[in-house]
C-alpha positions as CSV (number, residue, x, y, z in Angstrom):
1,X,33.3,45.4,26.3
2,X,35.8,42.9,24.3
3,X,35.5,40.2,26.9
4,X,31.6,40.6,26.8
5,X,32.0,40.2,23.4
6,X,34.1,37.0,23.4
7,X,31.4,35.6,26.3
8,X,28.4,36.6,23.9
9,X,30.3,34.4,20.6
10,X,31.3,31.6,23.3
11,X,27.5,31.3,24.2
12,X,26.3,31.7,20.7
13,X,28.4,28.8,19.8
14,X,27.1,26.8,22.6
15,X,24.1,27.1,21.8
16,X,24.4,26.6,18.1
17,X,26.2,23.6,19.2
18,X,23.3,22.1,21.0
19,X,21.3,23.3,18.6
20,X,22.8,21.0,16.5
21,X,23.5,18.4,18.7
22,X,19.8,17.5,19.2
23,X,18.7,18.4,15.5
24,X,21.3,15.2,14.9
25,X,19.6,13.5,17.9
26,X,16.0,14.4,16.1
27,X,17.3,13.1,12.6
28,X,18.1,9.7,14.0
29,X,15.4,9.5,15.9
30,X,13.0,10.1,12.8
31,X,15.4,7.4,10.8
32,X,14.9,4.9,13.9
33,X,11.1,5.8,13.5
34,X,10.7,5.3,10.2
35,X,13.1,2.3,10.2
36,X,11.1,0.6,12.5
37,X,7.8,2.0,10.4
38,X,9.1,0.3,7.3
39,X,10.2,-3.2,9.2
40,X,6.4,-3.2,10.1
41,X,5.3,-2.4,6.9
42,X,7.2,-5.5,5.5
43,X,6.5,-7.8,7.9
44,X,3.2,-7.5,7.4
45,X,3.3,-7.6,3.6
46,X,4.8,-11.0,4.1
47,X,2.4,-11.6,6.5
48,X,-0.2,-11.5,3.9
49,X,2.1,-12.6,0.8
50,X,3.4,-15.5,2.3
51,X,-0.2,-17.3,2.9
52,X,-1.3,-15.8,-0.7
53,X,1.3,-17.4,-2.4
54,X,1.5,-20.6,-0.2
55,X,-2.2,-21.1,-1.6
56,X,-1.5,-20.2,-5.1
57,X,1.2,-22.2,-5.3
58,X,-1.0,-25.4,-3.7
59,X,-3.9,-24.5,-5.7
60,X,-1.6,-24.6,-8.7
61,X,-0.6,-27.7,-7.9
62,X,-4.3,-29.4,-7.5
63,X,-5.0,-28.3,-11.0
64,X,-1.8,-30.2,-12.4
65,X,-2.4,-33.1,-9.9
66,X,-4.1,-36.3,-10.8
67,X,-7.3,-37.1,-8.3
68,X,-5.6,-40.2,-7.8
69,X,-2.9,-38.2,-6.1
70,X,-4.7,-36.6,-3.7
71,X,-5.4,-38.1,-0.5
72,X,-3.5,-41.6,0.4
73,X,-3.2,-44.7,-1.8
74,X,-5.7,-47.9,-1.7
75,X,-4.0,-49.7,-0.1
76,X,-3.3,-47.2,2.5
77,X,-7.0,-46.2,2.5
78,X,-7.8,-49.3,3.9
79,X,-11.2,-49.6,2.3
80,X,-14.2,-52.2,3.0
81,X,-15.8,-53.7,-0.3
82,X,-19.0,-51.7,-1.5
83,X,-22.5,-52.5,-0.1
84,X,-25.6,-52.5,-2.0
85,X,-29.3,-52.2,0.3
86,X,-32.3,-52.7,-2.1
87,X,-35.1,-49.2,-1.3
88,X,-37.7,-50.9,0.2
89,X,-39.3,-47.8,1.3
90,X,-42.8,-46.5,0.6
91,X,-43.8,-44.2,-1.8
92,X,-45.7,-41.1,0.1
93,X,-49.3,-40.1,-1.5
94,X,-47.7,-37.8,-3.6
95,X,-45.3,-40.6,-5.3
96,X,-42.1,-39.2,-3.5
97,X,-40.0,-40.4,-0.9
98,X,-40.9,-37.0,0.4
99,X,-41.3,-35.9,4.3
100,X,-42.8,-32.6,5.7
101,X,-39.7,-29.8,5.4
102,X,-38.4,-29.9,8.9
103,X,-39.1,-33.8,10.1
104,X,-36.8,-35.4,11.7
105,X,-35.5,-38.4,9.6
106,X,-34.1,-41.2,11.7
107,X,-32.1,-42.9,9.3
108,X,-31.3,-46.7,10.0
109,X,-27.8,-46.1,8.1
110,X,-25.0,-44.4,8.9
111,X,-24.6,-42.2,6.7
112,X,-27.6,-43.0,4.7
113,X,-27.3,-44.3,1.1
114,X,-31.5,-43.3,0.2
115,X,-34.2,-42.6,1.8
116,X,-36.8,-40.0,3.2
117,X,-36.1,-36.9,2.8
118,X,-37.6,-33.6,2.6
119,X,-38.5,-32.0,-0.7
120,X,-36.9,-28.7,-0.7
121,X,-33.7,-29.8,-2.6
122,X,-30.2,-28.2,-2.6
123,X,-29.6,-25.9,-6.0
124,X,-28.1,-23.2,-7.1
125,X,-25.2,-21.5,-4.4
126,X,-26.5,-24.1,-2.2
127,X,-24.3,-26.6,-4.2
128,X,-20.8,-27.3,-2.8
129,X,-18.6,-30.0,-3.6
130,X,-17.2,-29.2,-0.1
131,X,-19.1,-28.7,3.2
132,X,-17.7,-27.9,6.7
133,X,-19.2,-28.6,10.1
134,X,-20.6,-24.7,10.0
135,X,-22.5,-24.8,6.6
136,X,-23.8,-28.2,5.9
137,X,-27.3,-28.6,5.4
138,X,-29.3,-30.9,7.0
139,X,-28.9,-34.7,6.3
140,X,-32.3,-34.4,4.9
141,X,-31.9,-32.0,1.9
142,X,-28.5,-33.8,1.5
143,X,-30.5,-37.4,0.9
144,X,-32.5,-35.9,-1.7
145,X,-29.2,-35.0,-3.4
146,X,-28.6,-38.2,-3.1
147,X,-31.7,-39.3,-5.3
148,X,-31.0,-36.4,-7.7
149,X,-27.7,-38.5,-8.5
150,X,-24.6,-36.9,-5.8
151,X,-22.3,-39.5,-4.8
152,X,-21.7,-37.9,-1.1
153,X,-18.4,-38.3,0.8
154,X,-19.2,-38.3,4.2
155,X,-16.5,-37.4,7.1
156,X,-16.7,-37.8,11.0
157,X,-15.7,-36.6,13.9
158,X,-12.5,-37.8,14.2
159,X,-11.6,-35.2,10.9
160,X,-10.9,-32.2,12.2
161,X,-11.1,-29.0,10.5
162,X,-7.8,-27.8,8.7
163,X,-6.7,-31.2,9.5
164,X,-4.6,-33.1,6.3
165,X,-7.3,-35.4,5.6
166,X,-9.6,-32.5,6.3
167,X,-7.9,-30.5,3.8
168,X,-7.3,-33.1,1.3
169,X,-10.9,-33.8,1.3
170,X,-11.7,-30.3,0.1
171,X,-8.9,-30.8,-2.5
172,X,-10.8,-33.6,-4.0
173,X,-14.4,-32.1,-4.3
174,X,-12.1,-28.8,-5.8
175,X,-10.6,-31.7,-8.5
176,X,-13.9,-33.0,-9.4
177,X,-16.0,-30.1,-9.8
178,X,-19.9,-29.3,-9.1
179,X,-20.6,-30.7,-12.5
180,X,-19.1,-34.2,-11.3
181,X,-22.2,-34.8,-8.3
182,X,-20.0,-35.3,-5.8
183,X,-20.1,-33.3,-2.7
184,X,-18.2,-34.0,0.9
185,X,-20.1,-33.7,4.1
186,X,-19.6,-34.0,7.8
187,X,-21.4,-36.5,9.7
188,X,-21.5,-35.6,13.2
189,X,-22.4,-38.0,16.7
190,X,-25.7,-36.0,16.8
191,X,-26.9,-37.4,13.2
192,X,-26.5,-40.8,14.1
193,X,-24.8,-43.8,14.9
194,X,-21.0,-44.0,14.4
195,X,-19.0,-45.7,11.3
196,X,-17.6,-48.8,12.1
197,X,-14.4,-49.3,14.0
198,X,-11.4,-47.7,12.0
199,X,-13.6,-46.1,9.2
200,X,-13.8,-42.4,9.0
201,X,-14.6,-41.8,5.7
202,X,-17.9,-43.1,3.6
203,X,-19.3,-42.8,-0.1
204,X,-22.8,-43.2,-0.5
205,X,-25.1,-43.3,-3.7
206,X,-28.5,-43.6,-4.5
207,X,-28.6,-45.9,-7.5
208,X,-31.1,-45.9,-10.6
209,X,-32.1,-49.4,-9.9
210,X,-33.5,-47.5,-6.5
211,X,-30.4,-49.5,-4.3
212,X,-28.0,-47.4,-1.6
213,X,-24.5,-48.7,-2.2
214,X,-22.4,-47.6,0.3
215,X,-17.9,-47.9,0.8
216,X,-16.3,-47.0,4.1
217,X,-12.8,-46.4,4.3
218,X,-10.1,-45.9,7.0
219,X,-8.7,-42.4,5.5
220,X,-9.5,-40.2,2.1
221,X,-7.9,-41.5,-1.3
222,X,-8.7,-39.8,-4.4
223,X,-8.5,-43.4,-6.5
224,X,-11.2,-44.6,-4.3
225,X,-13.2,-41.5,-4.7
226,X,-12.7,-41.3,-8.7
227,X,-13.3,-45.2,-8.8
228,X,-16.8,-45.1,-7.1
229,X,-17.8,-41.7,-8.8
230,X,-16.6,-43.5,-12.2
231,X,-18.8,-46.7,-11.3
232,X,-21.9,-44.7,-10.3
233,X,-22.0,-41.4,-12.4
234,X,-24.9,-38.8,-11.8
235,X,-27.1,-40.4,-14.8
236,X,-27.2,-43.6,-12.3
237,X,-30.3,-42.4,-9.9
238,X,-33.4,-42.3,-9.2
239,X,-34.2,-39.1,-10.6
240,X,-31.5,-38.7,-13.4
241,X,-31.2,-35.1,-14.8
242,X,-31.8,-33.5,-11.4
243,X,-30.1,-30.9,-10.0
């Protein structure tokens, strides 16, 4: 009966042992679970943080930059001297320069400086100072912001989206404002013809002596843009006090 005895304790303690054994093995199982639980967690915190505060930090930035910092210098901009093409257009019956909503305009400009253009005007969330291959309205409703007074910075193909110049583009309309008239659009191979060799970038304004004046240059530079905004405001149009 003793030895039964001893063999009952000697089990018990077995048992307890590997009771033990895999409650220790179930502890750090949980820790390596919630270890790996809280390394996920974190990562993906930073995942989120880092961006936020990448942008926060550039958009801080902007707002103490100069628009003459943004973009590349005028020299490096590589600019061609600004063109001015007298409107010889007709007026339509109506006294407008205004087409059927949805004609096509053939423009004999790339991009266009004035012109036709239909009469349903950009206004209200419509109004960017920034617009991307996906959003921008047709060349048409842009042209009649033109007459309204927007000085329009046009971008081509060879600016590619989330590119630097791309990017420092949208800092620049960001700089200026809507209240400035200046807005950034793509112009693509299906609206026209291309910019001349080396030029990927053009301004375009419709004056109030009813002229286009028009300034390619090689790459974006904030000087250039805040020169020709400067030297053709929105009160200098066709249609001054427009949206």
């Amino acid at each position: 009966m003793a030895k039964k005895s001893a063999r009952e304790v000697e089990r018990r303690a077995r048992v307890e042992q590997m009771r033990r054994e895999q409650a220790r093995k179930e502890r750090t199982r949980s820790l390596a679970i919630l270890g790996a639980c809280v390394v996920l967690v974190v990562g993906l915190l930073a995942a989120a943080l880092v961006p936020y505060v990448k942008h926060q930090r550039e958009q801080s930035r902007i707002a103490h930059a100069k628009l003459s910092d943004l973009g590349v210098s005028v020299s490096a901009a590589k600019c061609q001297g600004i063109t001015t093409q007298k409107n010889t257009l007709a007026l339509q019956k109506d006294r407008t320069y205004h087409v059927p909503i949805g004609t096509k305009v053939n423009y004999r400009d790339a991009p266009p400086s004035y012109g036709y253009h239909w009469g349903n005007f950009l206004s209200g969330a419509e109004l960017r100072t920034f617009y991307s291959r996906g959003d921008r309205p047709e060349v048409e409703r842009l042209v009649h912001s033109l007459e309204h007074g927007h000085t329009i910075l046009w971008y081509d193909d060879t600016i590619k989206t989330g590119s630097k110049e791309y990017v420092q583009i949208q800092q620049m309309g960001d700089k200026l404002g809507l209240n400035s008239y200046f807005m950034a659009a793509p112009w693509t191979a299906k609206d026209g013809a291309s910019f001349p060799d080396g030029m990927h970038v053009a301004l375009t304004h419709w004056t109030g002596k009813n002229e286009g004046v028009r300034q390619f240059c090689a790459a974006p530079s904030g000087k250039v843009v805040g020169d020709f905004v400067k030297k053709y405001p929105k009160a200098d149009s066709t249609e001054p006090g427009a949206i």
